[in-house]
LODREN-991767 format. One record per residue (C-alpha): residue in one letter; x, y, z. Coordinates in steps of 0.2 Angstrom, whole numbers, padded with zeros to 4 digits, always signed. Layout:
AXYZ/...
END
This chain:
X+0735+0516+0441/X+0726+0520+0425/X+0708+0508+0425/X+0696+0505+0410/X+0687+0520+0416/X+0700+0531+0419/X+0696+0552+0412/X+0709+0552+0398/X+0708+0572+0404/X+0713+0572+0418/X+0720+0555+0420/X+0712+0553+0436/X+0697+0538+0440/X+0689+0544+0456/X+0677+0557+0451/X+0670+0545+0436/X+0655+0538+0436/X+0643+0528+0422/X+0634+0541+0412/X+0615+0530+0417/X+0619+0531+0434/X+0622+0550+0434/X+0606+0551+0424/X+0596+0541+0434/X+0603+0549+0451/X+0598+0565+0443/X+0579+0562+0442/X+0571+0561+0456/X+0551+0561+0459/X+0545+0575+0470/X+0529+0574+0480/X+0522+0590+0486/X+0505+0598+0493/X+0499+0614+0483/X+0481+0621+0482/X+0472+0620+0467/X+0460+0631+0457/X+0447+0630+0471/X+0460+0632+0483/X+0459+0612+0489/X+0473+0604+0493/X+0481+0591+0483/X+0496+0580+0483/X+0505+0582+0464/X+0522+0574+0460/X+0533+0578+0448/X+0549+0573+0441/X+0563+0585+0443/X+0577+0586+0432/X+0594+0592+0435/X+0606+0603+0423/X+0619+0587+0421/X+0606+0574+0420/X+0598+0584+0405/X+0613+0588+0395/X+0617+0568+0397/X+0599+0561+0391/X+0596+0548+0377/X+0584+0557+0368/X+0577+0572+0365/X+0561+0577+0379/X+0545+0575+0373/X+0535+0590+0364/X+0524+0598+0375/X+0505+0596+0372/X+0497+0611+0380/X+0490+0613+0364/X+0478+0600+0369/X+0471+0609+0384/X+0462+0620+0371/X+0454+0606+0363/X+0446+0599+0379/X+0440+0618+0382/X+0434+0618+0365/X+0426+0602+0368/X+0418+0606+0383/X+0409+0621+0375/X+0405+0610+0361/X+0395+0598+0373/X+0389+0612+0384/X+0381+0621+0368/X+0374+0606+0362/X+0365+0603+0378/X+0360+0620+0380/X+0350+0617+0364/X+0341+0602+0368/X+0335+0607+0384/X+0331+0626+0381/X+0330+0625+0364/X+0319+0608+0366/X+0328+0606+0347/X+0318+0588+0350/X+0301+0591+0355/X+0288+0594+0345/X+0273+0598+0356/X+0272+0614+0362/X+0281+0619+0381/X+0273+0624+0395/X+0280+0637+0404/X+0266+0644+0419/X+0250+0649+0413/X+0254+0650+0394/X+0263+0637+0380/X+0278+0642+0369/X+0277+0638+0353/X+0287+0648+0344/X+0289+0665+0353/X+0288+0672+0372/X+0284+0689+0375/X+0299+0698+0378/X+0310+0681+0378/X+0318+0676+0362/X+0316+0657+0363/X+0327+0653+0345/X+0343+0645+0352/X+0350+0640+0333/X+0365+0649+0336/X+0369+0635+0350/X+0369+0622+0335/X+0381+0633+0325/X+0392+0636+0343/X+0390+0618+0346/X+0396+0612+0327/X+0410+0626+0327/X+0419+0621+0344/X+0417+0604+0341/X+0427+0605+0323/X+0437+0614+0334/X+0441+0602+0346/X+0443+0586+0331/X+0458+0599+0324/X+0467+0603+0337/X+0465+0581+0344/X+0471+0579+0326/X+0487+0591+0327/X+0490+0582+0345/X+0491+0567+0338/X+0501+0570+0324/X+0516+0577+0332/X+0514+0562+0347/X+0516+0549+0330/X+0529+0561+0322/X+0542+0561+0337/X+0536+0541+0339/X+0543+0540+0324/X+0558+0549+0327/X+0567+0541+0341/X+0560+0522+0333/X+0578+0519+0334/X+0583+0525+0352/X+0587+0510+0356/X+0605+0511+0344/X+0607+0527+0354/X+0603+0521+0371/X+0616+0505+0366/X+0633+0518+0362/X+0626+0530+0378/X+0625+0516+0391/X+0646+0513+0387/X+0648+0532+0389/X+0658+0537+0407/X+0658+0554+0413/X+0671+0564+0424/X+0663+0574+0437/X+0681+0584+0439/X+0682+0587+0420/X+0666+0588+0415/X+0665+0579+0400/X+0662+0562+0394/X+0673+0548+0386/X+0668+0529+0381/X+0673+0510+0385/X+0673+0499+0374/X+0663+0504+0359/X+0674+0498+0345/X+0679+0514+0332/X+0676+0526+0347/X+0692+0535+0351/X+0695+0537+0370/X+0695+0556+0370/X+0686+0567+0383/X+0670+0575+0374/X+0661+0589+0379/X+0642+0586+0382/X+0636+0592+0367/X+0650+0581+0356/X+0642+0570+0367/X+0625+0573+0364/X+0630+0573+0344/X+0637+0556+0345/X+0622+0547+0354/X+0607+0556+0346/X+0614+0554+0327/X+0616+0535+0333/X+0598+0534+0335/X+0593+0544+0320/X+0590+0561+0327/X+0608+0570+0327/X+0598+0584+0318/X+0590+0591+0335/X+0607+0591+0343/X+0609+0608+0335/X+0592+0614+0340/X+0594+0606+0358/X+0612+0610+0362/X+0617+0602+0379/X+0620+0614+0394/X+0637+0611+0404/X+0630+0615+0423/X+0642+0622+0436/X+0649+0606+0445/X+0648+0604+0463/X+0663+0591+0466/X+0660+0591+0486/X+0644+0582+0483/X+0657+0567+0476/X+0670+0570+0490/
END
């Protein structure tokens, strides 16, 4: 007996499921125990991912920022030079140093005590660090701006029904929507260009993952 949900592929209803519930069953948050850099141990969880839960997402995933790792490196030189030149520069006092049994005031034998370069260090890494916070930001406000309308793609995904035997996805009740099995990038076409972002479905193209059908037996 042929149901609302019913695979128009195979014709067949007991291997469908609601394409939210296989995303959502398809992330889960793994906790795990690793060493870090100094070789302590730490708990770190992360959110892993399946093949089928990818090809099935709303939206495209986020950029990566790594690019921001080398601003807080840049920024910690930045800081570091800086302090390097007030405290053995003393850029800030103007009284001469003691240092043992004689004063610097300009010179020490065999010790060259002009520490300007720190300041040019200091100034580069810092306009370092304000370009790369700058390109950071940008592309977090670009893709903001980008899936602002995810919601109109999250509205025709949550009707969309997938078919674990055929591997492809068809939608209920979403009025001008043929019921026709669609692969998961047609898929993928149909829900990202409802929110505004069809354009990266090309660049992105949704992977169809070997199915496992005992694990819905």
């Amino acid at each position: 007996m042929n149901t609302p949900h019913t695979c128009p592929g195979c014709g067949r209803d007991d291997f469908v499921q609601a394409v939210p519930a296989v995303y959502v069953a398809g992330r889960d948050a793994v906790t795990s125990r690793e060493r870090n850099q100094n070789g302590h141990m730490r708990t770190v969880t992360r959110t892993v991912t399946t093949g089928l839960a990818d090809a099935l997402a709303p939206v495209p995933p986020k950029p990566t920022y790594a690019l921001g790792c080398l601003g807080l490196l840049a920024a910690a030189v930045s800081v570091g030079a800086f302090l390097g030149g007030v405290f053995a520069g003393d850029w800030f006092r103007d009284e001469p140093v003691a240092y043992g049994w004689y004063e610097v005031t300009g010179e020490m034998p065999g010790l060259s005590t002009d520490y300007g370069f720190l300041g040019w260090i200091s100034a580069v890494a810092l306009a370092v660090a304000v370009l790369v916070f700058a390109v950071v930001y940008r592309r977090r406000a670009a893709f903001a701006r980008l899936i602002r309308d995810r919601a109109r793609a999250e509205e025709l995904w949550s009707h969309g029904w997938y078919c674990h035997r055929c591997g492809t996805v068809h939608f209920v009740g979403v009025p001008g929507e043929v019921r026709a099995p669609l692969t998961l990038q047609r898929f993928r076409e149909k829900v990202w260009e409802r929110g505004g972002y069809g354009a990266l479905a090309a660049e992105r193209r949704a992977v169809d993952p070997a199915r496992d059908l005992d694990t819905y037996r």
